[in-house]
C-alpha positions in Angstrom: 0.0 0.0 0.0 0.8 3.4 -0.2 1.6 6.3 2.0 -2.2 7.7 1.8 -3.4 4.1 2.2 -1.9 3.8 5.2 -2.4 6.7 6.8 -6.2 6.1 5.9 -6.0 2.7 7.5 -4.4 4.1 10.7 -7.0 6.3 11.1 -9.6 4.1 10.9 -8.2 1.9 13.2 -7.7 4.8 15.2 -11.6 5.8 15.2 -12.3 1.8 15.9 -10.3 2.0 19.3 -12.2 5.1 20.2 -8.7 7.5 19.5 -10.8 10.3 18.1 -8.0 12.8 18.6 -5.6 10.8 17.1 -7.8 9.5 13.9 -8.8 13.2 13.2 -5.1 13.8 13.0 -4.3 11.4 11.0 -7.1 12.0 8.5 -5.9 15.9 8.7 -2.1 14.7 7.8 -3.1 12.8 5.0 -5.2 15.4 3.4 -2.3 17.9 3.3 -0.6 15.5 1.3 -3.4 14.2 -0.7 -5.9 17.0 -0.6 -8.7 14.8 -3.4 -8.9 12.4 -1.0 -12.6 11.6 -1.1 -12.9 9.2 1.4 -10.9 10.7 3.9 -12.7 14.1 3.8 -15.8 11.9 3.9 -14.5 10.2 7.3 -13.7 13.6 8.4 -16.8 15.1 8.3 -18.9 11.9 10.2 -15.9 12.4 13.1 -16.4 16.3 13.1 -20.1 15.6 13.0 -19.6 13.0 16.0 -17.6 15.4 18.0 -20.4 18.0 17.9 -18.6 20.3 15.4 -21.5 20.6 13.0 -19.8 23.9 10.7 -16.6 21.9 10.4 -18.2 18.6 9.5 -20.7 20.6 6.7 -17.5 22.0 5.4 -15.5 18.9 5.1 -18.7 16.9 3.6 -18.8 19.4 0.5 -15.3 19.3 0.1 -16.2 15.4 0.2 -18.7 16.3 -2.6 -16.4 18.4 -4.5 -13.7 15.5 -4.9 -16.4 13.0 -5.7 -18.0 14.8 -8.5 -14.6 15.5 -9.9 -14.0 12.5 -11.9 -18.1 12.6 -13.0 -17.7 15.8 -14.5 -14.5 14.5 -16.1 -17.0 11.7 -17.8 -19.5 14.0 -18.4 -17.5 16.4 -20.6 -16.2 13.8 -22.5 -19.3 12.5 -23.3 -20.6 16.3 -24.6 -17.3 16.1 -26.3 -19.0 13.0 -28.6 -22.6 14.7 -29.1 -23.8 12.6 -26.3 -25.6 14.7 -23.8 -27.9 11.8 -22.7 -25.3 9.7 -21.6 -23.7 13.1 -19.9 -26.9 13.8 -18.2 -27.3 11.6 -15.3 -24.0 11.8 -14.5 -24.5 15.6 -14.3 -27.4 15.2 -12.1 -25.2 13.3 -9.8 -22.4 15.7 -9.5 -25.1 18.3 -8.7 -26.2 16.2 -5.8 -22.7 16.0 -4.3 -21.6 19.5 -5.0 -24.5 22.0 -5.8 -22.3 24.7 -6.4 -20.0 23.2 -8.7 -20.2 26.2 -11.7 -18.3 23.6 -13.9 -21.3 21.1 -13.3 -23.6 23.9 -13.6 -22.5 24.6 -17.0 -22.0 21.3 -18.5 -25.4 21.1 -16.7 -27.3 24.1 -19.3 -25.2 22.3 -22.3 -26.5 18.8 -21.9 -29.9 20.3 -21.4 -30.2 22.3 -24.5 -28.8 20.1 -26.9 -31.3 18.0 -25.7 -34.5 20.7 -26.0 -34.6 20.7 -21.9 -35.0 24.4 -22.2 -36.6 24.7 -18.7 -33.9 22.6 -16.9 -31.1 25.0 -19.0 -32.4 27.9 -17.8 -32.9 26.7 -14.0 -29.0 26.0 -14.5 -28.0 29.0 -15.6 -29.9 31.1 -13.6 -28.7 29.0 -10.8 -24.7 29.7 -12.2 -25.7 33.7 -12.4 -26.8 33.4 -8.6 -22.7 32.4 -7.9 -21.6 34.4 -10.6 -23.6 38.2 -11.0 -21.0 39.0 -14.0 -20.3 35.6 -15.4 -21.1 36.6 -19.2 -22.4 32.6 -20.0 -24.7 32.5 -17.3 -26.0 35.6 -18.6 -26.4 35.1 -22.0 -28.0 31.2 -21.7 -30.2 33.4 -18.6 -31.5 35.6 -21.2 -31.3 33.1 -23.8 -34.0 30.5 -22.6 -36.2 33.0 -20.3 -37.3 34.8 -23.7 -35.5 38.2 -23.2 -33.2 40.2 -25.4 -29.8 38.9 -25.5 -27.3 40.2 -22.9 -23.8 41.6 -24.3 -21.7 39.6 -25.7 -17.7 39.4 -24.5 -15.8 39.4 -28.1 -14.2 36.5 -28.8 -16.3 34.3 -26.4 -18.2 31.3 -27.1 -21.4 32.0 -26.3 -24.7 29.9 -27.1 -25.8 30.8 -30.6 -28.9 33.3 -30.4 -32.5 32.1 -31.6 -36.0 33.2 -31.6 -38.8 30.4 -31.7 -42.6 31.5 -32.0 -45.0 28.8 -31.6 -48.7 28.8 -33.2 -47.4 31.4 -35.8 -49.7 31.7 -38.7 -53.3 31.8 -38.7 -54.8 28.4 -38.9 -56.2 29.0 -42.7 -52.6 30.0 -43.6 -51.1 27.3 -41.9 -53.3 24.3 -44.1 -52.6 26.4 -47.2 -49.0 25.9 -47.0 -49.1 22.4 -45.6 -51.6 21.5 -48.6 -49.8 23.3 -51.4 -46.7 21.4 -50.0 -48.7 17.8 -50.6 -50.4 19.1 -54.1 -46.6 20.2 -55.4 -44.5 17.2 -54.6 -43.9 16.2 -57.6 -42.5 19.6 -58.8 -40.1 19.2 -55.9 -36.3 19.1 -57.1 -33.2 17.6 -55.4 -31.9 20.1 -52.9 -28.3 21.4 -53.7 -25.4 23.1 -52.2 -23.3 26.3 -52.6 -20.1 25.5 -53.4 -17.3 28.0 -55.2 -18.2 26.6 -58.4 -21.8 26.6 -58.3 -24.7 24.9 -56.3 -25.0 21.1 -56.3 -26.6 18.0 -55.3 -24.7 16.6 -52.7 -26.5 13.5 -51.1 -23.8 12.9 -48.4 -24.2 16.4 -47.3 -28.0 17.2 -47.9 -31.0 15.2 -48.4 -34.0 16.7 -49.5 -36.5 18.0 -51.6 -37.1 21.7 -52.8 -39.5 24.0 -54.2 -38.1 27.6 -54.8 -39.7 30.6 -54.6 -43.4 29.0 -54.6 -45.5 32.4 -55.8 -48.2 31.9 -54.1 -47.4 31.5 -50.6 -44.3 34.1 -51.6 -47.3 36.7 -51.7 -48.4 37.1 -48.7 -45.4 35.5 -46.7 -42.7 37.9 -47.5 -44.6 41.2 -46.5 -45.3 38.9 -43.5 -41.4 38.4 -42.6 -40.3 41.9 -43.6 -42.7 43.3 -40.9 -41.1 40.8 -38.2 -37.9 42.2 -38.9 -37.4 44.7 -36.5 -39.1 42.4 -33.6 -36.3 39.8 -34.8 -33.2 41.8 -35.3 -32.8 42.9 -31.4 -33.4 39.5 -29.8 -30.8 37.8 -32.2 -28.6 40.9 -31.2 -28.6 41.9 -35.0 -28.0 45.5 -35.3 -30.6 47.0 -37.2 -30.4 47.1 -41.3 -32.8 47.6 -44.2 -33.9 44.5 -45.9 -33.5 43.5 -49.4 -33.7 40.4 -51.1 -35.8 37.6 -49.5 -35.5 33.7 -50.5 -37.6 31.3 -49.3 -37.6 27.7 -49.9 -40.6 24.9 -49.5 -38.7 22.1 -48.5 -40.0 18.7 -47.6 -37.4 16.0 -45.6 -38.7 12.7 -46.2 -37.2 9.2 -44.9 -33.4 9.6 -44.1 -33.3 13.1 -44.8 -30.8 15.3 -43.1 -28.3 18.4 -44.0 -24.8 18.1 -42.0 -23.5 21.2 -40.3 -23.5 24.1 -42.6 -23.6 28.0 -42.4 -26.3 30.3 -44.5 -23.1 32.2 -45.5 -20.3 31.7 -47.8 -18.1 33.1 -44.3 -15.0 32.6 -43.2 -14.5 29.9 -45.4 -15.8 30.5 -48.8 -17.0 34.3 -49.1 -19.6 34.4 -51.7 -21.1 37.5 -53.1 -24.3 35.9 -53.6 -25.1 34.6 -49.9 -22.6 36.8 -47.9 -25.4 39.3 -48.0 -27.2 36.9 -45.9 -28.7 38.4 -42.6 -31.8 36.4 -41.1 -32.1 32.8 -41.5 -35.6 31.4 -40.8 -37.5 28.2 -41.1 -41.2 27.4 -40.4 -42.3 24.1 -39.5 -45.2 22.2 -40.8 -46.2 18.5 -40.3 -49.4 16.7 -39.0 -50.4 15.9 -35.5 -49.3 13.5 -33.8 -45.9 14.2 -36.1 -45.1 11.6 -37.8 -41.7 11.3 -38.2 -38.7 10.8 -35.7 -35.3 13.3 -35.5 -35.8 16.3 -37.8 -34.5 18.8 -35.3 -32.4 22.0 -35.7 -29.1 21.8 -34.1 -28.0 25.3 -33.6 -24.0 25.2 -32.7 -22.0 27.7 -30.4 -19.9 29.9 -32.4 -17.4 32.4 -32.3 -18.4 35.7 -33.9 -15.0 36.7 -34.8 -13.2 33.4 -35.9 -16.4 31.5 -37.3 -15.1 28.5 -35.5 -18.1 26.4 -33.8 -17.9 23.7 -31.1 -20.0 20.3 -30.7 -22.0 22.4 -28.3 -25.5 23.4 -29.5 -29.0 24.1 -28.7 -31.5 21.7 -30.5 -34.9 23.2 -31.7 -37.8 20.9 -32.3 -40.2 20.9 -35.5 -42.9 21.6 -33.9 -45.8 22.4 -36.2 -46.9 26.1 -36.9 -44.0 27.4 -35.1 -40.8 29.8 -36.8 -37.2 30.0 -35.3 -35.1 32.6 -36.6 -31.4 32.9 -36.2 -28.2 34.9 -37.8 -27.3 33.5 -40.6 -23.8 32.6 -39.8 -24.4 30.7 -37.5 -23.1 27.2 -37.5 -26.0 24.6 -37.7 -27.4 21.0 -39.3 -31.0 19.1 -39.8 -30.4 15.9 -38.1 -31.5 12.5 -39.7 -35.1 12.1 -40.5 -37.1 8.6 -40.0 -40.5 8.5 -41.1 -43.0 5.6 -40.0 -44.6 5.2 -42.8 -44.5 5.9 -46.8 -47.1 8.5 -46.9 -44.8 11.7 -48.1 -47.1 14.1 -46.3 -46.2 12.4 -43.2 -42.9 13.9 -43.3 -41.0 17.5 -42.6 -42.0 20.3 -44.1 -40.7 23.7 -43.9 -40.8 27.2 -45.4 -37.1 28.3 -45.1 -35.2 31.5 -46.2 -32.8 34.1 -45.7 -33.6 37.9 -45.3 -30.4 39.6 -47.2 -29.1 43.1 -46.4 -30.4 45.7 -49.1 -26.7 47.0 -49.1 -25.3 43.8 -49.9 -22.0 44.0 -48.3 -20.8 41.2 -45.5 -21.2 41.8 -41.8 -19.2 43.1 -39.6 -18.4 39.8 -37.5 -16.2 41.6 -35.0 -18.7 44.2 -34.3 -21.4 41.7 -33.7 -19.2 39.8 -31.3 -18.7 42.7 -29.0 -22.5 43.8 -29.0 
């Protein structure tokens, strides 16, 4: 055995003779040497409690707490690391038992939550990390973030969940059924969906599955003036700096069995600047699809990223498609459509959605930098 072993076993031999004085030393020695010594502070604390010292025995438990969730928290960020917040979550919950106040638990906490649509139990974490830390620019932005409110500013350079704004039971029932229906009655028309590249858009099936209609005229009608007037409700709450709008392009897509896009940006930026999409402001996508929904996976995956590099992490917030609800989010940011399983073969069964871009009328890119600091 080693040093700490023995010391640990002397002291517990000590507390089974009744040497309290002694086996509180002991304990106490080998904790200066090994100071993540779970099970020692854990002894510690019952011997403080026995002894009638209840403030030293509370303090020693939660350092008890601290050392145990250690190695949990270790797990549960390498699971995160994977895209795997249901396996991180329960081990989260655990390190939140042992050490409440762990802000590293806290956060991983919000993460796990979000990229799971457990917008409720994110925002109970991160008001709950804002309560230890006031100015901690995280816990206020995922704060504001999932209680509805305008987003807090932003730190440049820090990674910061990406903005979003989700209405639910957004058009008018009528309007709703005409765009579902139109959607069922123009399948057919449908055409593979493609993908910008520097040489022109194309079908890429091991990047995007799906089906598109573009720029369908009659719904185009009456839903562009529709968007254009939510523009200056949207713009402050995705901390978009106000701009006039210009082009709008809208898309009736429909994801059917195994469809999916992998992670993307609306954007030629940073790492293909293209004239035609740089312009790109407002990203938007309306969800349609029968009750009960038909169809498994589907969801938007919205990824952290930096507003001055471009660079995202596997962190993200997913957004569900529910029917007759719009999210809206800056077009740079980083995110994918994840895999689509229908139950059945019935197309109209699957995911339908009315998705654009709302382009600056002066055409130029953004000004990253300046977004990051807002």
């Amino acid at each position: 055995m080693g040093e700490a072993d023995d010391l640990f076993t002397a002291a517990g031999g000590a507390l089974e003779q009744g040497a309290l004085e002694t086996a509180e030393r002991l304990y106490r020695q080998l904790l200066e040497r090994q100071p993540a010594h779970a099970a020692a502070w854990r002894a510690l604390a019952a011997l403080l409690g026995d002894t009638d010292r209840p403030q030293a025995a509370a303090a020693a438990a939660a350092e008890a707490g601290r050392q145990e969730a250690l190695p949990l928290v270790e797990a549960a960020q390498a699971f995160l690391a994977q895209g795997l917040p249901a396996k991180a979550l329960p081990l989260l919950q655990r390190v939140l038992l042992l050490d409440p106040g762990s802000e590293r638990g806290l956060r991983l906490a919000a993460d796990a939550e979000r990229a799971s649509g457990g917008y409720e139990a994110a925002l109970a974490h991160y008001r709950r990390l804002l309560a230890l830390r006031p100015a901690n620019p995280l816990a206020r932005a995922g704060s504001a973030l999932f209680a509805g409110e305008p987003p807090a500013p932003r730190t440049p350079g820090l990674v910061l969940p990406s903005c979003f704004l989700r209405w639910r039971d957004w058009l008018p029932a009528a309007r709703r059924d005409e765009v579902f229906d139109y959607a069922l009655a123009h399948a057919a028309d449908m055409a593979e969906a493609t993908v910008w590249q520097p040489d022109g858009y194309k079908a890429m099936a091991e990047v995007r599955r799906a089906a598109v209609l573009y720029e369908p005229a009659p719904i185009l009608e009456w839903f562009e003036p529709l968007l254009r007037d939510c523009l200056p409700e949207v713009c402050p709450w995705l901390g978009l700096p106000a701009f006039e709008a210009g082009r709008l392009e809208l898309q009736l897509t429909f994801h059917g069995d195994g469809g999916f896009y992998e992670r993307h940006r609306d954007t030629g930026w940073p790492e293909a600047p293209a004239e035609e999409t740089d312009s790109r402001r407002v990203s938007f996508v309306a969800y349609f699809a029968r009750q009960p929904r038909r169809f498994r996976g589907g969801e938007l995956m919205l990824y952290d990223t930096n507003p001055v590099t471009g660079r995202s992490t596997l962190d993200g917030t997913l957004v569900e498609p529910e029917d007759n609800s719009v999210v809206f989010f800056h077009s740079a940011t980083l995110h994918a459509v994840r895999p689509i399983r229908l139950a059945g073969s019935d197309p109209g069964d699957g995911r339908i959605t009315l998705n654009g871009w709302i382009h600056d009328a002066r055409g130029r890119a953004p000004d990253y930098k300046g977004l990051a600091g807002r």
